[in-house]
N, C-alpha and C positions, 0 to 999 in steps of 0.2 A: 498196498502202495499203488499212488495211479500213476502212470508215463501221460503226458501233455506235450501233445503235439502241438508248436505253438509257435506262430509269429505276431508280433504286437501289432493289430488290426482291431476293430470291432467285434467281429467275431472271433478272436481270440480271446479281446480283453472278458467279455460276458462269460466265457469258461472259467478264466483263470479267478474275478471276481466270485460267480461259482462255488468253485474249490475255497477259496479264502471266507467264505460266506459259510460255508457247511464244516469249516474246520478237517478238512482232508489231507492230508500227507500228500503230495505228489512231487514227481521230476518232471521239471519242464528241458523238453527235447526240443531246441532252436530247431525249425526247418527255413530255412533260409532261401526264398522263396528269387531272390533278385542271382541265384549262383543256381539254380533248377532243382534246391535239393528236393522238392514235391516229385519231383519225376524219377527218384531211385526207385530199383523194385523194392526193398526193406518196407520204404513208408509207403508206394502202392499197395501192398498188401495189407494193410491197416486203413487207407482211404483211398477208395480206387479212383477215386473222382482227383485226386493228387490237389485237393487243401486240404487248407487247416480251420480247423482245428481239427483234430483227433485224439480219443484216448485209448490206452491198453487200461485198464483195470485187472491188477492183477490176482486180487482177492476176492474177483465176484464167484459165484457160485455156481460149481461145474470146472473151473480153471480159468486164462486169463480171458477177458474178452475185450475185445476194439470196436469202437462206436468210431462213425464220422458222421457229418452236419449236425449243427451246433443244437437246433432246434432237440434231436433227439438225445445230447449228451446232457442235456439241462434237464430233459425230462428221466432221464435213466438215475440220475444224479439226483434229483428229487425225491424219486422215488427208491433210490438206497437208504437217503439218510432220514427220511421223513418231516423234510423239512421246504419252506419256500414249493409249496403246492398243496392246496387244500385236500380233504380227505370225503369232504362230503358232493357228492352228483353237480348240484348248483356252483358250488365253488371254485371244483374241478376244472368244471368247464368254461365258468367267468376267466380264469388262468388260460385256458389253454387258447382259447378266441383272440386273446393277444397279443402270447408267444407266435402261433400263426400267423398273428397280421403282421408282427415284423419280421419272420421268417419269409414271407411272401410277400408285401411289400416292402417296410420300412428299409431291409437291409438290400434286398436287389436295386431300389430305387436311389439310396443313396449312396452305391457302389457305385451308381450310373452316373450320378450328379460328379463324385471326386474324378472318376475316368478321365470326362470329357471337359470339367473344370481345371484339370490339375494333368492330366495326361493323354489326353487326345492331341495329333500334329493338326496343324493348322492348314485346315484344307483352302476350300472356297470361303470366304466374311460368313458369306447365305450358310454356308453348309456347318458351319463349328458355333455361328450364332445360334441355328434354330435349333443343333441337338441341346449344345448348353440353357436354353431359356424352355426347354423341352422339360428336360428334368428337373431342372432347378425349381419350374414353378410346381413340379409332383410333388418334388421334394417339402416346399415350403405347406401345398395341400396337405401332407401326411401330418405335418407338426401342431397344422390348425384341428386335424383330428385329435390328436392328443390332449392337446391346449382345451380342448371339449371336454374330452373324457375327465379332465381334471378340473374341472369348474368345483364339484360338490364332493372330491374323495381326493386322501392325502397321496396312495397308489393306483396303477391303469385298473389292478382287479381289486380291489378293497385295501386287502393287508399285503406290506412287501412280498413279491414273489418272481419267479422265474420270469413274468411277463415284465417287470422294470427290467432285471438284470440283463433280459434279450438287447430291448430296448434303448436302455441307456448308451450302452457304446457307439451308437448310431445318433444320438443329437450330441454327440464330444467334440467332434469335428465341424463344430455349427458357425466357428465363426471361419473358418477355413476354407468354406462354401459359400461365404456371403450372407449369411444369415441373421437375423435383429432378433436374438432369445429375445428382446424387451416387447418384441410384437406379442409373443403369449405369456402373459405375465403365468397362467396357473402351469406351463410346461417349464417355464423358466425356476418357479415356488420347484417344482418335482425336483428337477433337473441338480440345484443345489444341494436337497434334501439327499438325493439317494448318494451323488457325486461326494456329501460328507463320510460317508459311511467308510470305518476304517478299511473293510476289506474291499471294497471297492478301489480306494485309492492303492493300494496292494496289489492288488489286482491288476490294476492297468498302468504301473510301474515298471511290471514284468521287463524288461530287454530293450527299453525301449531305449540306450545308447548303440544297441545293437541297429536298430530301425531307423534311425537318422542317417540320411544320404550325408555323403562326403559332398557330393558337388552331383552335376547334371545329369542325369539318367544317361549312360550311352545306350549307340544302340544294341549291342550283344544283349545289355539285360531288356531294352524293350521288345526283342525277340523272345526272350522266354518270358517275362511276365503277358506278355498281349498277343503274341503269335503264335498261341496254341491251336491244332485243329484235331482233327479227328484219328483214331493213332488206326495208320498203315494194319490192311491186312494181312495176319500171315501166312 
């Protein structure tokens, strides 16, 4: 059985899809990120970085083990069940080239774009216009990559794999950003194709009544979601 540390975000949903994809047993453990629960010691000691996603696997080999960043639980998780990651040198590596690119772009960049779109105060016009049209236009570059890579193949690496599932959760929110899926017509083809996929939709179902704001952010919780620094030495 695996524990899934888990709040319904992007990088949760591509876990939790994941999991529903390779047919795995798991508990999903809400960490509830707008009350600090990332900041208990319990779940510091499973992800010292204090997100999520994380899991304990309690059946792997040796006894139980705990993985955090997502990039490595997809790949751990790949390679338990042997599935969604090719086996051969070429193929491997076609997969891994673009779980990395949205491990290191797709998802910091469009972390960047919801921030200052959806959660950044309003500073100076100059100052909140040029970070928003900063990322947004990254953002919109990153999709016209994809939109490329999907011209002549149905998935980013040939056959479904880890690099969609990274991937997907990160253009979900696309029209929430200001975004025209119709600008790439082959990321938009992708886009519907993987978003059918039963476990997918399973997947990113997870808690998400839990994840719906009641009303306006205050500010207690925009302290702990944005005013995090560097923890006190002791």
């Amino acid at each position: 059985m695996i524990d899934l540390y888990y709040w319904p975000t992007p990088n949760g949903w591509k876990i939790s899809i994941m999991l529903e994809e390779c047919g795995l047993p798991y508990n999903l453990k809400l960490v509830n990120i707008g009350q600090g629960d990332q900041f208990k010691p319990e779940f510091l000691k499973i992800s010292p970085n204090n997100r999520m996603p994380a899991i304990v696997d309690h059946q792997a080999d040796g006894g139980p083990l705990s993985i955090f960043e997502s990039g490595a639980i997809l790949t751990y998780l790949a390679e338990k069940t042997g599935r969604f990651s090719p086996t051969d040198l070429r193929g491997r590596y076609e997969v891994a080239q673009w779980l990395y690119w949205q491990v290191g772009g797709l998802g910091p960049m469009m972390g960047q774009v919801s921030h200052f779109v959806n959660y950044a105060p309003e500073l100076t016009e100059s100052d909140i216009s040029y970070a928003k049209e900063r990322y947004w236009n990254e953002g919109r570059r990153l999709f016209g990559v994809m939109n490329t890579r999907l011209v002549d193949r149905d998935y980013l690496a040939g056959d479904y794999s880890i690099a969609d599932i990274a991937c997907w959760p990160w253009v979900r929110p696309w029209e929430r950003f200001g975004y025209d899926l119709g600008e790439f017509p082959h990321l938009e083809r992708w886009f519907g194709a993987v978003g059918a996929r039963p476990a997918v939709v399973k997947g990113c179902a997870l808690a998400e009544e839990e994840r719906k704001p009641s009303g306006p952010i205050d500010e207690k919780t925009k302290k702990i979601l944005f005013g995090q620094g560097a923890p006190e030495r002791e």
